[in-house]
KEGU-631668 format. One record per residue: residue in one letter; x, y, z of N, C-alpha, C in turn. Coordinates in steps of 0.2 Angstrom, whole numbers, plus 5000, padded with zeros to 4 digits. Atoms other than C-alpha are relative to their C-alpha. Layout:
<pts>
AXYZXYZXYZ
...
</pts>
This chain:
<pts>
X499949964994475949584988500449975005
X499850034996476349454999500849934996
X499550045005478249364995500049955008
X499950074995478249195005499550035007
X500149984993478249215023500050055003
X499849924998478649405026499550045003
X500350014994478049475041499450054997
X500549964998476749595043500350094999
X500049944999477849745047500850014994
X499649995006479249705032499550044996
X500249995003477949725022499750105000
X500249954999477249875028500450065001
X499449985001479049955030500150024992
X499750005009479149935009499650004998
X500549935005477649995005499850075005
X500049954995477850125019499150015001
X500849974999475950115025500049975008
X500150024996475450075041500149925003
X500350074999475349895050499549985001
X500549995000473849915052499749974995
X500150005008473349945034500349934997
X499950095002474149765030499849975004
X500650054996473249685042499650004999
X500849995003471649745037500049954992
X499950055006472349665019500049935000
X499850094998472949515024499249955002
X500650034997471349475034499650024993
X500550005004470149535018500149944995
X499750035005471249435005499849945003
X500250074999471049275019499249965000
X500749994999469149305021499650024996
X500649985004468449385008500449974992
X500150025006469149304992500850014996
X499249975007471149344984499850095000
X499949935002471349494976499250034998
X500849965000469449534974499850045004
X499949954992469349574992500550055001
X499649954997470849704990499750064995
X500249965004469849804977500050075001
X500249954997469449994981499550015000
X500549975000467850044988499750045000
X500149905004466750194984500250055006
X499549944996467450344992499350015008
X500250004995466950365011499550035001
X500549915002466150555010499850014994
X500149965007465450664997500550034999
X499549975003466350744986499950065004
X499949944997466850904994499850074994
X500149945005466851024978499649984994
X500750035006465351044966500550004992
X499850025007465551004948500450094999
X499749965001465751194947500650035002
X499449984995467151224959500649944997
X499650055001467951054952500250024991
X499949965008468051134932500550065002
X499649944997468751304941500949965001
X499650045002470051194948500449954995
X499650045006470751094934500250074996
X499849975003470551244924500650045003
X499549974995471851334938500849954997
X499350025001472951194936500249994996
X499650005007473151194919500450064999
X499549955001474051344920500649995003
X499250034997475451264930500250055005
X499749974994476451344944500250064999
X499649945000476751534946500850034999
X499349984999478451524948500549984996
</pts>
């Protein structure tokens, strides 16, 4: 993620995400551990759509686009 010295908002500029969001990185990476600390954690909220509504959709998108 990190090449050398490279700032803060290069980085965030090339992987177009906030500088923020690299900052948050950098600090987990120096504090919690390498790349262990960047892992993904469980999702925020509940899922929004039941198991049923989540079948309906998939099955929807397998039909591919109307047009």
């Amino acid at each position: 993620m990190v090449r050398g010295r490279e700032s803060t908002r290069a980085i965030a500029a090339r992987l177009r995400m906030h500088e923020r969001s690299v900052t948050r990185w950098r600090k987990a990476w120096r504090e919690g551990g390498g790349a262990e600390a960047l892992l993904s954690k469980e999702p925020v909220s509940r899922e929004k759509l039941s198991a049923r509504q989540r079948a309906r959709l998939d099955a929807e998108l397998k039909h591919g686009p109307l047009a």
